[in-house]
ChimeraX commands (.cxc) that place a marker at each C-alpha (Angstrom):
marker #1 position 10.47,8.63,72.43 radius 0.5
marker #1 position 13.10,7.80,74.65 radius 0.5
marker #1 position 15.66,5.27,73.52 radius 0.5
marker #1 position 18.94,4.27,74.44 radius 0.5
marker #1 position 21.91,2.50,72.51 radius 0.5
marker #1 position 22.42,-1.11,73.37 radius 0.5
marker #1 position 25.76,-1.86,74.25 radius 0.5
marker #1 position 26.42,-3.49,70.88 radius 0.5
marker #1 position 25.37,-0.92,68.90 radius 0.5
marker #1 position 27.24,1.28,71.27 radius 0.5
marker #1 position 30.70,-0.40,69.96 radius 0.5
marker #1 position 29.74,-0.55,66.27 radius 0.5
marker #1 position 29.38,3.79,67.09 radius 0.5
marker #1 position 32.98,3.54,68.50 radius 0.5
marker #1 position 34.42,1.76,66.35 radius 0.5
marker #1 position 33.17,4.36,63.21 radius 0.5
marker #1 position 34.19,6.92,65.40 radius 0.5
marker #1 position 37.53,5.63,65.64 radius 0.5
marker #1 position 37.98,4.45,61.74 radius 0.5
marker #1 position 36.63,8.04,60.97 radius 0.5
marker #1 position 39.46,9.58,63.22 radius 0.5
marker #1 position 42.26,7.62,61.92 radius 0.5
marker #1 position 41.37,8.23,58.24 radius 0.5
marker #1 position 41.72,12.23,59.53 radius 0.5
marker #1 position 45.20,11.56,61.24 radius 0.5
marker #1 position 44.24,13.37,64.15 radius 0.5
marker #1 position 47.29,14.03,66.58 radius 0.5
marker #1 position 49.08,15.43,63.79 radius 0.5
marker #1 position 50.47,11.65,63.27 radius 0.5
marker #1 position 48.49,10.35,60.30 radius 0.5
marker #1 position 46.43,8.76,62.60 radius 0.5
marker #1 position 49.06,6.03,63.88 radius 0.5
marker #1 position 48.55,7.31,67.49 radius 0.5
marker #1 position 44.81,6.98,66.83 radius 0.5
marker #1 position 45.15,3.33,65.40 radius 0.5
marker #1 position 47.12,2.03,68.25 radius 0.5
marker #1 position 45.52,3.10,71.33 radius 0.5
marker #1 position 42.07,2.49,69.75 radius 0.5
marker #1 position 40.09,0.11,72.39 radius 0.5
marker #1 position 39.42,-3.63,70.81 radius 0.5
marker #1 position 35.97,-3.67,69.02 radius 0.5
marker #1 position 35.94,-7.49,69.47 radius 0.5
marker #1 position 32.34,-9.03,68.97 radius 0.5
marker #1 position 31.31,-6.20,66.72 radius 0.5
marker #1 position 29.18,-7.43,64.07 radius 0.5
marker #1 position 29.16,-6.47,60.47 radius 0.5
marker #1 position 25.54,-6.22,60.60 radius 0.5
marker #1 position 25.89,-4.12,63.27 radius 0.5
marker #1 position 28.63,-1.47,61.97 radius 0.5
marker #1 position 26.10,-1.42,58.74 radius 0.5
marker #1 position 22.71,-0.57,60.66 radius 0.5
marker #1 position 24.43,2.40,62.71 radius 0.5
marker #1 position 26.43,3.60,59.21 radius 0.5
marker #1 position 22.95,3.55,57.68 radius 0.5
marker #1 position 21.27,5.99,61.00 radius 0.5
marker #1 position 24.72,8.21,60.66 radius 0.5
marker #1 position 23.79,8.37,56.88 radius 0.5
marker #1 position 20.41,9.39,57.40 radius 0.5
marker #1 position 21.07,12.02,60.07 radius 0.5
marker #1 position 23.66,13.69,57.80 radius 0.5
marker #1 position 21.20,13.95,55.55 radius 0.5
marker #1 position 18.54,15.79,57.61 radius 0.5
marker #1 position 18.76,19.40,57.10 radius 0.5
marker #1 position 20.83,21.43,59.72 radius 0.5
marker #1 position 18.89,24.59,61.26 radius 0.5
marker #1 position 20.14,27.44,61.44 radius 0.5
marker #1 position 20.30,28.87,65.39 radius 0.5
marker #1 position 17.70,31.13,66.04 radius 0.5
marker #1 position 18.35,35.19,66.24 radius 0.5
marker #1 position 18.27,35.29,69.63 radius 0.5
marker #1 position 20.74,32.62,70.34 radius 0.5
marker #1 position 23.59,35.43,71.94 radius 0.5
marker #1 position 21.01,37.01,74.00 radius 0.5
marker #1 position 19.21,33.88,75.22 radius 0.5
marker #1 position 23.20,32.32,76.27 radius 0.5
marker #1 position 23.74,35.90,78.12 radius 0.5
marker #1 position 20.69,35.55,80.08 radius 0.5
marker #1 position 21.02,32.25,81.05 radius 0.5
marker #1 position 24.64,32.85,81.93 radius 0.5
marker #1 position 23.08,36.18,84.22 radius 0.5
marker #1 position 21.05,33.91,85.99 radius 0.5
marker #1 position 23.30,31.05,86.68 radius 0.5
marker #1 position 23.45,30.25,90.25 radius 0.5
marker #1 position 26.95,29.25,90.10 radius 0.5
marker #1 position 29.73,30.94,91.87 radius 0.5
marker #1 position 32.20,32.94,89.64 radius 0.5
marker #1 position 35.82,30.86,89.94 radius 0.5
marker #1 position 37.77,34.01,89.37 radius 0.5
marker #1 position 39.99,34.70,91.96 radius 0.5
marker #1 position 38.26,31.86,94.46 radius 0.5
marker #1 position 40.69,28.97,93.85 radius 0.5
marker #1 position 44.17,28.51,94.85 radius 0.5
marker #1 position 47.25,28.69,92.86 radius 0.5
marker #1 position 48.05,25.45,91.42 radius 0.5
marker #1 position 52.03,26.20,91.33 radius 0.5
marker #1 position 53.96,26.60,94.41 radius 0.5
marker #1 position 56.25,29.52,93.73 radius 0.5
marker #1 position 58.27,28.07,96.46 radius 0.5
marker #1 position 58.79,24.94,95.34 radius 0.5
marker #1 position 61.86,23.94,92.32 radius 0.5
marker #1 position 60.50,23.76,88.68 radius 0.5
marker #1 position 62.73,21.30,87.35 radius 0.5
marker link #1:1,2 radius 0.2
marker link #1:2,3 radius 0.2
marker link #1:3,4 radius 0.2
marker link #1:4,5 radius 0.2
marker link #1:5,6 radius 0.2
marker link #1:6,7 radius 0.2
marker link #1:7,8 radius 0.2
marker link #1:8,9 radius 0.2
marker link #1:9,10 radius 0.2
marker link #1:10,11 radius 0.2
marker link #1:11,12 radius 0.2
marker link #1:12,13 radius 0.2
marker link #1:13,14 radius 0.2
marker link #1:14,15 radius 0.2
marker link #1:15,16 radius 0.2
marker link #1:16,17 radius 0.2
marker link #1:17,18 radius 0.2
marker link #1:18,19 radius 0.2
marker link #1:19,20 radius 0.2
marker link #1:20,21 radius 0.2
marker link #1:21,22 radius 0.2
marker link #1:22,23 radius 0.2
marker link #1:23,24 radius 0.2
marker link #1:24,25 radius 0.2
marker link #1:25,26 radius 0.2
marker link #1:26,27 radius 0.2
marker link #1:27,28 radius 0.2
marker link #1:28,29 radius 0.2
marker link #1:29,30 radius 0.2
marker link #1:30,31 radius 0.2
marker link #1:31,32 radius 0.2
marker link #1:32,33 radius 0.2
marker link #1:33,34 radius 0.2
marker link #1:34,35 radius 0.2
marker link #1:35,36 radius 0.2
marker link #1:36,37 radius 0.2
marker link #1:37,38 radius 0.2
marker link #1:38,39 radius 0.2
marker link #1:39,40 radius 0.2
marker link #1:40,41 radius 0.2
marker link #1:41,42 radius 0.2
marker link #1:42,43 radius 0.2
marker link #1:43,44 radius 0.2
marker link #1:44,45 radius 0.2
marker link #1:45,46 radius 0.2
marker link #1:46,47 radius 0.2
marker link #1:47,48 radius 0.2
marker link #1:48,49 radius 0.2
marker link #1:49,50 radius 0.2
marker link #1:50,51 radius 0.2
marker link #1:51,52 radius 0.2
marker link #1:52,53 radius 0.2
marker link #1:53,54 radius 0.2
marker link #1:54,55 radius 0.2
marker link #1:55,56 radius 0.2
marker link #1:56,57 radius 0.2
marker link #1:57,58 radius 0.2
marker link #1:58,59 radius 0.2
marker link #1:59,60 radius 0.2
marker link #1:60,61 radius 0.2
marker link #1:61,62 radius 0.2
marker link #1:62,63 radius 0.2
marker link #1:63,64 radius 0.2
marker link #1:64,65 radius 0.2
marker link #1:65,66 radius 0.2
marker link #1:66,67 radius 0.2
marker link #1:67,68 radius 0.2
marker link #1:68,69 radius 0.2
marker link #1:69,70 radius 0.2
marker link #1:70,71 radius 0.2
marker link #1:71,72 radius 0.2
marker link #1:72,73 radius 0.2
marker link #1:73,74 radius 0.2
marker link #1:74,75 radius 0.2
marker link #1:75,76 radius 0.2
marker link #1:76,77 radius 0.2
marker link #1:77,78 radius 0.2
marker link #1:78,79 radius 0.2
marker link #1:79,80 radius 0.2
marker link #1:80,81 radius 0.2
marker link #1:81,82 radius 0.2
marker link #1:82,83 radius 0.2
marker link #1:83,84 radius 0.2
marker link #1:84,85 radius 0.2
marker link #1:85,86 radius 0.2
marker link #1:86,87 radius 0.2
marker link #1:87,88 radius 0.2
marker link #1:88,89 radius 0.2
marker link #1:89,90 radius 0.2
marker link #1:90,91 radius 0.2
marker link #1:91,92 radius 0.2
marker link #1:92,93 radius 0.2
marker link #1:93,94 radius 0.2
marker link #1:94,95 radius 0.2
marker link #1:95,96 radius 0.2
marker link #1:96,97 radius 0.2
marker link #1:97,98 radius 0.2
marker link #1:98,99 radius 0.2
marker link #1:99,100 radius 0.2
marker link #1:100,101 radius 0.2
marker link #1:101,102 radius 0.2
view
């Protein structure tokens, strides 16, 4: 089943997201960075902010799985057979040593 937020619902999420960060005080700030640069949630329903508080409810109550035992060796090997170019050493430096640091 494939099934995607609607944009509603999608706003209710942020705006959980965004209570739940303030109550942490992330940024070190007791969350008043948080709380002021947090988007407007404007036509967010109560109804709304309940139903996706109920399915956040319900998934923290589903057990959590342990990774399996071959979780290190699995990463590895996928990492071994990445296509993708190594960066080390390919890109340029980012600072011009000829140019002031002010």
């Amino acid at each position: 089943m494939n099934m995607k937020l609607r944009e509603a619902d999608a706003r209710a999420v942020d705006l959980l997201l965004d209570r739940a960060a303030s109550a942490q005080g992330n940024g070190g700030n007791g969350g008043m960075f948080t709380a002021m640069v947090a988007p407007s949630h404007a036509g967010v329903s109560n109804d709304q902010v309940a139903a996706v508080e109920k399915v956040l409810h319900l998934l923290d109550a589903m057990p959590a799985q342990d990774p399996g035992q071959d979780l290190l060796s699995r990463t590895l090997a996928h990492i071994d057979n990445s296509t993708a170019a190594p960066l080390r050493g390919s890109n340029p430096a980012l600072i011009d040593a000829g140019r002031p640091v002010a």
